[in-house]
C-alpha positions as CSV (number, residue, x, y, z in Angstrom):
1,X,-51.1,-34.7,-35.2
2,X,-53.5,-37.4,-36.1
3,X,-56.7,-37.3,-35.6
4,X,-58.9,-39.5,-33.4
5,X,-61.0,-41.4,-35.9
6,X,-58.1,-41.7,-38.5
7,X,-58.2,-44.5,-40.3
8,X,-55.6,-47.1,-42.4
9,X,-56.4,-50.1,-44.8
10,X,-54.5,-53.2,-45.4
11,X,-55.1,-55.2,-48.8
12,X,-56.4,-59.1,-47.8
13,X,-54.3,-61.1,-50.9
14,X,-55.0,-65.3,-51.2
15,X,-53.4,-67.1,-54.0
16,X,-53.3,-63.9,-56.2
17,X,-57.0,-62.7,-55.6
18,X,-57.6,-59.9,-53.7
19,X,-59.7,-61.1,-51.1
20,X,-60.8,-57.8,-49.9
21,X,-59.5,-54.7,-47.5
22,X,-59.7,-54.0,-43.4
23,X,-60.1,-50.1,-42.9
24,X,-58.2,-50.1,-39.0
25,X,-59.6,-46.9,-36.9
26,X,-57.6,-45.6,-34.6
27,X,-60.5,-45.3,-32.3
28,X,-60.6,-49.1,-32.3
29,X,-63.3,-49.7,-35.0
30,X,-61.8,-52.6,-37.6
31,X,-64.0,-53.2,-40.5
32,X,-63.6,-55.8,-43.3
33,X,-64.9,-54.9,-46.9
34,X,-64.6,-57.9,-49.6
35,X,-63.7,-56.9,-52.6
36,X,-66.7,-57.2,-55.6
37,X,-64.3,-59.1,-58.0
38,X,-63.9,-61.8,-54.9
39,X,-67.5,-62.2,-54.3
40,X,-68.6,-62.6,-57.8
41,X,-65.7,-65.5,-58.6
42,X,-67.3,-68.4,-58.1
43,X,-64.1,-70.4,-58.5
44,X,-62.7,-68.2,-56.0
45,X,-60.2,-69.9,-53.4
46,X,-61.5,-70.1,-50.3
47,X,-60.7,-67.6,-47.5
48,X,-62.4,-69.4,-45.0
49,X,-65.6,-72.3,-44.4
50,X,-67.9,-69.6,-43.8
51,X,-67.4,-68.2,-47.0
52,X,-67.4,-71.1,-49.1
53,X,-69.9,-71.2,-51.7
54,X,-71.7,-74.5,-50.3
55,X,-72.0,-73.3,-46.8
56,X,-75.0,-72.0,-45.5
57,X,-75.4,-68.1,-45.9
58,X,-72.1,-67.4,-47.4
59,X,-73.1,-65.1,-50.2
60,X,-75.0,-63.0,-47.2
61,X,-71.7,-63.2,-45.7
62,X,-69.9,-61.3,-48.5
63,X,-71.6,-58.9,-48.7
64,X,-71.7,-57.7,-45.4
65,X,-69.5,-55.9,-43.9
66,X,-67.7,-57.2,-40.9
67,X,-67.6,-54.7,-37.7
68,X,-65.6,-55.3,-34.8
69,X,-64.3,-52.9,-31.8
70,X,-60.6,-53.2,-30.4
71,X,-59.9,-56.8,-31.8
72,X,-59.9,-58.0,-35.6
73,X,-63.1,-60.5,-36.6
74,X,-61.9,-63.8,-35.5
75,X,-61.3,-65.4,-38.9
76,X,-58.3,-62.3,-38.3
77,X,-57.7,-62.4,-35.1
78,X,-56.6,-65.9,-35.2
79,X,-53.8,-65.4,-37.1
80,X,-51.9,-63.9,-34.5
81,X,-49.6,-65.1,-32.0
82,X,-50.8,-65.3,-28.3
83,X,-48.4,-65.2,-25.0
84,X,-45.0,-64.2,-24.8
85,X,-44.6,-63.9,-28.8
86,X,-47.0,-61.1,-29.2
87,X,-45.8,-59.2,-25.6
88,X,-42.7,-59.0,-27.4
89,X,-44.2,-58.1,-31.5
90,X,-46.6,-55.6,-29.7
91,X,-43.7,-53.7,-27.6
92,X,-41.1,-53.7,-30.1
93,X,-43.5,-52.3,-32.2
94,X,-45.1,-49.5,-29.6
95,X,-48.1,-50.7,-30.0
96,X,-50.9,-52.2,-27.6
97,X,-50.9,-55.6,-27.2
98,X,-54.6,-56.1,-28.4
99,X,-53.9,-53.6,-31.0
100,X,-54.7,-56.1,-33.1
101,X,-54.5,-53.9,-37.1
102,X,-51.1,-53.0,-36.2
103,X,-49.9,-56.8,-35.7
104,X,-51.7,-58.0,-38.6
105,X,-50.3,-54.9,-40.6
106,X,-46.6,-56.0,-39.6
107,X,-47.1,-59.9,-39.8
108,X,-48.8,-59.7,-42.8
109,X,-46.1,-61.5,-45.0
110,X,-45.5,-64.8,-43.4
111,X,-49.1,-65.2,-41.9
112,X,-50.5,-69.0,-41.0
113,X,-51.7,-70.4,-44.2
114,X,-51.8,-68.6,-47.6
115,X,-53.8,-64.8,-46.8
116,X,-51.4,-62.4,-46.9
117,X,-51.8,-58.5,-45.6
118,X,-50.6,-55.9,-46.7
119,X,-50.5,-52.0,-46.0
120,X,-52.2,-49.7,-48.6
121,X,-51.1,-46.3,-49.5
122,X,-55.1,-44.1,-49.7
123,X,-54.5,-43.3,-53.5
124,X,-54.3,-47.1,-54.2
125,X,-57.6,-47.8,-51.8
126,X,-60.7,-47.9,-54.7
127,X,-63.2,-45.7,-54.5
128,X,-66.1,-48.4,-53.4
129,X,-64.1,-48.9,-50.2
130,X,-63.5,-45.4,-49.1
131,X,-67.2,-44.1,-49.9
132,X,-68.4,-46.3,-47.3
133,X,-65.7,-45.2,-44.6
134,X,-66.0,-42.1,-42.6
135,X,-62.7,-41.0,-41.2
136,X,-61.0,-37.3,-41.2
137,X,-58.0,-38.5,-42.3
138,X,-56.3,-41.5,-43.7
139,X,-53.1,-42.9,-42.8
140,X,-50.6,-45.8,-44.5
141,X,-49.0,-48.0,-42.5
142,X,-45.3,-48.0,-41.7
143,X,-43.0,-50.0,-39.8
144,X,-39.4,-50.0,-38.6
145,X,-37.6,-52.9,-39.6
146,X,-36.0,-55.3,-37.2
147,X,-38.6,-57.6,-35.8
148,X,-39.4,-60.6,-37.4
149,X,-42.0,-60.6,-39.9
150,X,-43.8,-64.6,-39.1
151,X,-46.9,-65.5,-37.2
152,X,-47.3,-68.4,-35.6
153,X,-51.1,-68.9,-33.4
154,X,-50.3,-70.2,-29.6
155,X,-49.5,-69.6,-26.3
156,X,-46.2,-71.4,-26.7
157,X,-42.5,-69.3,-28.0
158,X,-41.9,-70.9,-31.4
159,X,-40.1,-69.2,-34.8
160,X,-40.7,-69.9,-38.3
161,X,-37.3,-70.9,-39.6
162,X,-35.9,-72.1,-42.4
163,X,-33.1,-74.9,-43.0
164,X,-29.6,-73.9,-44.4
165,X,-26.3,-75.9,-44.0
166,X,-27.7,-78.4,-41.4
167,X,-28.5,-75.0,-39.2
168,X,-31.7,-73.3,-38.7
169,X,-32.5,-69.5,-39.1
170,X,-35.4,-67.1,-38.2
171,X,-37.4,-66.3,-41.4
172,X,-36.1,-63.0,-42.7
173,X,-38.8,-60.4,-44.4
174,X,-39.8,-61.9,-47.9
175,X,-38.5,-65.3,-46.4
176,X,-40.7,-68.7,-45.9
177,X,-40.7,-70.6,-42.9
178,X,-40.8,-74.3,-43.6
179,X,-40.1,-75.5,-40.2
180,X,-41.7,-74.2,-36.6
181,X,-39.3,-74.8,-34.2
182,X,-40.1,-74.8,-30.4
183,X,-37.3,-74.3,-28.4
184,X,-37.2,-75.1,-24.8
185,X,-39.4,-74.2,-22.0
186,X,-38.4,-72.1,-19.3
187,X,-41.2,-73.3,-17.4
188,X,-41.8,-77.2,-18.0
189,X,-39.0,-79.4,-18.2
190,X,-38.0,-81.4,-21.3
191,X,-41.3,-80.3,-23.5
192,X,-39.4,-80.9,-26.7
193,X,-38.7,-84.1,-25.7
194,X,-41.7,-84.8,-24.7
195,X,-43.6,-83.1,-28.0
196,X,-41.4,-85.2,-29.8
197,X,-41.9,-89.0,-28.4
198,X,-45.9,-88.1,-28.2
199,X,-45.9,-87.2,-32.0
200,X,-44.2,-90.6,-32.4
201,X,-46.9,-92.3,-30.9
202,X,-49.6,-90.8,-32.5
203,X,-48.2,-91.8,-35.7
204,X,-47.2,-95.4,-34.6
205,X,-51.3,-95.7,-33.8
206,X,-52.6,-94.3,-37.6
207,X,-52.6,-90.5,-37.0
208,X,-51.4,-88.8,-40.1
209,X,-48.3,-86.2,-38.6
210,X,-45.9,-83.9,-40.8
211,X,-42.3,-84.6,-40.6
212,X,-41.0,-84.1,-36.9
213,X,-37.4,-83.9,-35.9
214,X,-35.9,-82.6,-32.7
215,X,-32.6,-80.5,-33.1
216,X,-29.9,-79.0,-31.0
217,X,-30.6,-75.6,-29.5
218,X,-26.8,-74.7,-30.7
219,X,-27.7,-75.1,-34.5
220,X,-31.0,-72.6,-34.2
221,X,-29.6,-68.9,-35.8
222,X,-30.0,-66.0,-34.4
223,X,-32.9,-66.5,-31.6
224,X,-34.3,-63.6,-29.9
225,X,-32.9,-63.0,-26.5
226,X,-35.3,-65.2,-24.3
227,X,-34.8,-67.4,-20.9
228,X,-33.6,-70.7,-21.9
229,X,-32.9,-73.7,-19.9
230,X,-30.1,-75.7,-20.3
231,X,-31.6,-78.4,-22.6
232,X,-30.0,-79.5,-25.2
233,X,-33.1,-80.0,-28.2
234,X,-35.6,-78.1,-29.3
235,X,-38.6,-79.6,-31.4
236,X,-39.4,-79.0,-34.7
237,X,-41.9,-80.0,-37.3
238,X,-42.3,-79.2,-41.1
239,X,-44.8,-76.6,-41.5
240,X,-47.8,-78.2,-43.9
241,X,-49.0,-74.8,-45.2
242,X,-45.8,-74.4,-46.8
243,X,-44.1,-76.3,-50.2
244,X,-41.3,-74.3,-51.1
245,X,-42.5,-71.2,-52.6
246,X,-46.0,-72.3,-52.2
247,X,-48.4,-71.2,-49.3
248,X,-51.0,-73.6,-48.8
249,X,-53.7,-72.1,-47.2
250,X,-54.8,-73.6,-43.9
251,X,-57.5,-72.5,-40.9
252,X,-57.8,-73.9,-37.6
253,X,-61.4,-74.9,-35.8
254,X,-61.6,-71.7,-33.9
255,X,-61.5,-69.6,-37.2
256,X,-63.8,-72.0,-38.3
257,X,-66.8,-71.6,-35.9
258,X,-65.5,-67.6,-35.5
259,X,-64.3,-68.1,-31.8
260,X,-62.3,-65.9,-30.6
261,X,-58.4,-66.8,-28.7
262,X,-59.6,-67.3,-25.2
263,X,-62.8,-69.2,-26.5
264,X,-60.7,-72.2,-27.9
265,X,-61.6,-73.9,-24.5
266,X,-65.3,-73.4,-23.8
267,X,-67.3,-71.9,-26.5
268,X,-67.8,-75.8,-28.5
269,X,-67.3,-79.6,-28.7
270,X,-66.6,-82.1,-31.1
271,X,-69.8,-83.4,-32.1
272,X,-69.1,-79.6,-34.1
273,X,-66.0,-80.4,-35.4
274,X,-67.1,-83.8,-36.4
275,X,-70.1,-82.4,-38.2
276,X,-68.1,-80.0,-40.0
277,X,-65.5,-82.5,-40.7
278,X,-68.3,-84.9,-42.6
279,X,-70.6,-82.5,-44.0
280,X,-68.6,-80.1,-45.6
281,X,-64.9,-81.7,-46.2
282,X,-64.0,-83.3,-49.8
283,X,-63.5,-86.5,-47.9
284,X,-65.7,-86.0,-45.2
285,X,-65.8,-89.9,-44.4
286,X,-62.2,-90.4,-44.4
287,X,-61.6,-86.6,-42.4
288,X,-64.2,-88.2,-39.5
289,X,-62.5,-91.2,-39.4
290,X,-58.8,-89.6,-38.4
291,X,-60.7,-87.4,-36.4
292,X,-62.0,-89.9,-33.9
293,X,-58.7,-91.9,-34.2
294,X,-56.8,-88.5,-32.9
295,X,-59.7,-88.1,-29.8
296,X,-58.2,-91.4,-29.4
297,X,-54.9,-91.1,-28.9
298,X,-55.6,-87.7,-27.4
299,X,-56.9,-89.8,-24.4
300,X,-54.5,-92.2,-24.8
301,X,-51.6,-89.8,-24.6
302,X,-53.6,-87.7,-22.5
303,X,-53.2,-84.8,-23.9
304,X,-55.8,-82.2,-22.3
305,X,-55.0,-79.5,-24.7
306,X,-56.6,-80.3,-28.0
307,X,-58.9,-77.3,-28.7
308,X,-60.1,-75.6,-31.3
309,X,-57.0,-73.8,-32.3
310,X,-55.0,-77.4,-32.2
311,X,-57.6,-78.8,-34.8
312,X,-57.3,-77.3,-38.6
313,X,-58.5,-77.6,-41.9
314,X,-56.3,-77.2,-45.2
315,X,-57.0,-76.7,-48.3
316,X,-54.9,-78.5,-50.7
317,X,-56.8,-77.1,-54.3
318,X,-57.2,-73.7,-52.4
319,X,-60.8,-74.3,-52.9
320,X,-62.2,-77.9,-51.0
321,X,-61.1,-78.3,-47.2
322,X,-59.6,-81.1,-45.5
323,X,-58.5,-82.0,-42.1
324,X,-55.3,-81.2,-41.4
325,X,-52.1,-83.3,-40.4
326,X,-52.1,-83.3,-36.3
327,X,-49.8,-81.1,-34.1
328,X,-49.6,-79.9,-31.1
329,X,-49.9,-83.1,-29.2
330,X,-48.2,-83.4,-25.9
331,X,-48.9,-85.7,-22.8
332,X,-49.8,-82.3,-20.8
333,X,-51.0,-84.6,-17.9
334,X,-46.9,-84.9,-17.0
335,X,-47.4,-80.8,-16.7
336,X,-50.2,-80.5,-15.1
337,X,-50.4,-82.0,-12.2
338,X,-53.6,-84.3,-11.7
339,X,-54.8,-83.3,-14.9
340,X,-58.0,-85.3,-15.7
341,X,-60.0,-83.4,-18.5
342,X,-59.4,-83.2,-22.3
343,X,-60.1,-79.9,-23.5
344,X,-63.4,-80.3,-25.3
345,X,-66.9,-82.2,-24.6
346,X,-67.0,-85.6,-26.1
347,X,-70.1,-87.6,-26.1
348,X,-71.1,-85.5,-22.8
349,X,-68.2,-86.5,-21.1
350,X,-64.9,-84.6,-20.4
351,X,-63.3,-87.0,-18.2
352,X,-60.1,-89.2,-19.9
353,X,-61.1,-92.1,-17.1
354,X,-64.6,-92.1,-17.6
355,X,-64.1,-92.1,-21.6
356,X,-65.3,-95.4,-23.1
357,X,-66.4,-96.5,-26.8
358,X,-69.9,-95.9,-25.5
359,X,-68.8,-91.9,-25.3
360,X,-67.8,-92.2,-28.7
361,X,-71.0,-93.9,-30.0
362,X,-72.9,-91.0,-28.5
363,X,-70.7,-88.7,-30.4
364,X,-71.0,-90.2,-33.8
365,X,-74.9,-90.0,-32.9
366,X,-75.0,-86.3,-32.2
367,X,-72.8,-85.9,-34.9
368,X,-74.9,-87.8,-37.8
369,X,-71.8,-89.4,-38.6
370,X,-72.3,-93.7,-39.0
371,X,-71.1,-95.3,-36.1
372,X,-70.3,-98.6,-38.5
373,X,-67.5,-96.4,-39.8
374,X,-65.8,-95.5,-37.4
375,X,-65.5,-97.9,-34.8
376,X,-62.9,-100.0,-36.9
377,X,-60.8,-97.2,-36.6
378,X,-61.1,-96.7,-32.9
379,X,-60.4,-100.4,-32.2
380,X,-57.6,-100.4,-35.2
381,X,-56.0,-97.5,-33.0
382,X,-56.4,-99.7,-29.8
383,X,-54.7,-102.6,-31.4
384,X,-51.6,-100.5,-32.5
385,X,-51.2,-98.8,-29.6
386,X,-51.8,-101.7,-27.4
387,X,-48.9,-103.4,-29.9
388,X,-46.3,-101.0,-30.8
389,X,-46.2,-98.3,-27.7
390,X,-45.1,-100.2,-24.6
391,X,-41.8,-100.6,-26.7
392,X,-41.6,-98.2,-28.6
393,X,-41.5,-95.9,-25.5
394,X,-38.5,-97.5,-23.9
395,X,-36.7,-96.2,-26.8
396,X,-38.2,-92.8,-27.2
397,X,-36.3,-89.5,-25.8
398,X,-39.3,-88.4,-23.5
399,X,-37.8,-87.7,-19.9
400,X,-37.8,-90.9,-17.5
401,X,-40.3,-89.7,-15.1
402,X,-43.1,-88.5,-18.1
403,X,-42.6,-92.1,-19.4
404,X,-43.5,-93.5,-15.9
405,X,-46.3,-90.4,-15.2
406,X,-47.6,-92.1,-19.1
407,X,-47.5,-95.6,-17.8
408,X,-49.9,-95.0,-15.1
409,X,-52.1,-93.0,-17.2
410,X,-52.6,-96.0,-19.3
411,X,-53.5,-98.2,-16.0
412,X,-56.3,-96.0,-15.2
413,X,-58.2,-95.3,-18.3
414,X,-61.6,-97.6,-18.8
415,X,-60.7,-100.8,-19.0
416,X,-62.1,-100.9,-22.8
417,X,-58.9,-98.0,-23.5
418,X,-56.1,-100.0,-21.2
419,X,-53.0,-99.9,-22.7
């Protein structure tokens, strides 16, 4: 029988340093310990912003060690899937669905990014880390095969899968993912299709985008059983923290300013994301400059779900962040009804109609970021979009009625956004 304040550890790995351990209690308690060798690198790669040696505090941050109760730290917790993909990890695993050590335990191959978790047996946990953990009994981690080993953050089904022979197949333990693949919604119709043309758009109008394709439900491999419709394309799009055998490590916005999941909506703005962007990314010009060409085309598209976990950085030399390529952008408005908000404050304003290169001005200000550079970008991204879309979207595969539900979007934004 084990005891109630048993306890595990998983080893944090990035790159080939050990990052550091989480002791898991099965009381709920989760506690992560960095690793002395880590702290005192100063080249080390970075795990996340916080902990980069030019951020404020970070060294005070390493040596601390971070508590939480029931959930992981968010930096952690983040890494996990939300929805439908974790119901099913967390029940074929027996395991409570916020029993967030487990998941992270099991997923800890093929985790978003480069950070990679793994289970340790006690005799292999040093001395440092166990001296400072009171348990009455410690327990290694163990897990049936069977399940699928990825994790992919979101609400949204998707599988990391991997191209063979024109087909496409689940990632296998020990296996890389280089393509996330949503298939069909049960519950909106045509999403791919719609994932797909608004991609398109985005790129058409300056927004930097990883290779999207859609493909035929019939060549994915081996898909769980879940309710599919009868569509004929799913969507899929390279991953960007992957390059062969190479994980590239990657966080998004809500690990960034240590949100939690159900945060991603209310708990910032983009003023923060901008400042972030500027102050503390190798390019931090060219990184604000995308950024506002994305709000952009966010409102443009209107796309009402870019939060904090559809924003990232990456970090190409494992040490200096970037921004990210985009993702996740959809015309949700086609979905939702009489959808009239994007998903974060900009410039005090929330509203896609009421958005106007004044709100952006105020942003820049509240940001410190120079107005004088970014507005050519925001007017660059009018003229391409004003230029290329109305015919490019004739030809695109989005369904007919989301084309037309588009078209009047684009008739009642400010007149200053008017496509």
């Amino acid at each position: 029988m084990i005891h109630k304040d048993s306890v595990s550890f998983l080893e944090l790995t990035l790159h080939g340093h050990r990052v550091g351990f989480v002791a898991g209690y099965r009381s709920g308690r989760n506690v992560l310990i960095f690793a002395p060798e880590f702290r005192e690198n100063s080249r080390r790669p970075t795990f996340s912003l916080v902990t980069h040696p030019d951020f404020p505090n970070a060294e005070k941050l390493l040596f601390a060690h971070w508590v939480k109760r029931q959930r992981l730290h968010p930096i952690l917790s983040n890494l996990l899937p939300e929805g439908v993909l974790r119901e099913m990890l967390a029940l074929g695993l027996k395991v409570h669905i916020d029993d967030e050590f487990q998941l992270l335990g099991y997923l800890g191959r093929d985790l978003p990014g480069a950070l990679v978790a793994t289970p340790m047996a006690i005799e292999d946990v040093p001395a440092y880390v166990l001296q400072h953990e009171d348990a009455s009994e410690s327990v290694e981690l163990s897990f049936d095969e069977g399940l699928h080993h990825f994790s992919l953050a979101g609400v949204q089904m998707k599988f990391s899968m991997l191209q063979r022979d024109g087909r496409y197949h689940i990632s296998e333990p020990g296996e890389r993912g280089d393509w996330i693949v949503k298939p069909p919604s049960a519950r909106h119709k045509n999403v791919p299709l719609s994932e797909y043309s608004a991609m398109r758009l985005a790129q058409l109008a300056g927004v930097d985008i990883p290779e999207v394709r859609l493909v035929e439900v019939e060549k994915l491999v081996k898909l769980p059983f879940i309710n599919l419709p009868d569509e004929k394309y799913a969507f899929a799009i390279r991953r960007f923290d992957r390059k062969g055998q190479e994980r590239i490590h990657t966080e998004d916005f809500a690990q960034v300013l240590v949100k939690y999941q159900h945060e991603k909506y209310d708990s910032a703005n983009y003023e923060q994301i901008g400042k972030v962007l500027f102050n503390f990314t190798g390019n931090g010009l060219a990184n604000v400059q995308q950024f506002a060409r994305r709000l952009l085309v966010n409102i443009l598209l209107a796309n009402g779900d870019a939060h904090l976990k559809n924003w990232s950085l990456i970090y190409p030399d494992k040490i200096t962040p970037e921004l990210s390529p985009a993702y996740d952008i959809v015309t949700t408005r086609v979905y939702m009804g009489d959808e009239r908000k994007f998903a974060l404050n900009l410039g005090k304003n929330k509203e896609w109609y009421k958005a106007s290169v004044d709100h952006f001005q105020i942003w820049a200000a509240r940001a410190d970021i120079p107005w004088r550079a970014v507005k050519p970008h925001l007017f660059d991204t009018l003229d391409k979009a004003r230029t290329l879309w109305k015919k490019e979207l004739t030809s695109l595969p989005m369904d007919d009625e989301h084309k037309k539900g588009l078209r009047e979007h684009w008739k009642n934004l400010h007149s200053e956004f008017r496509i």
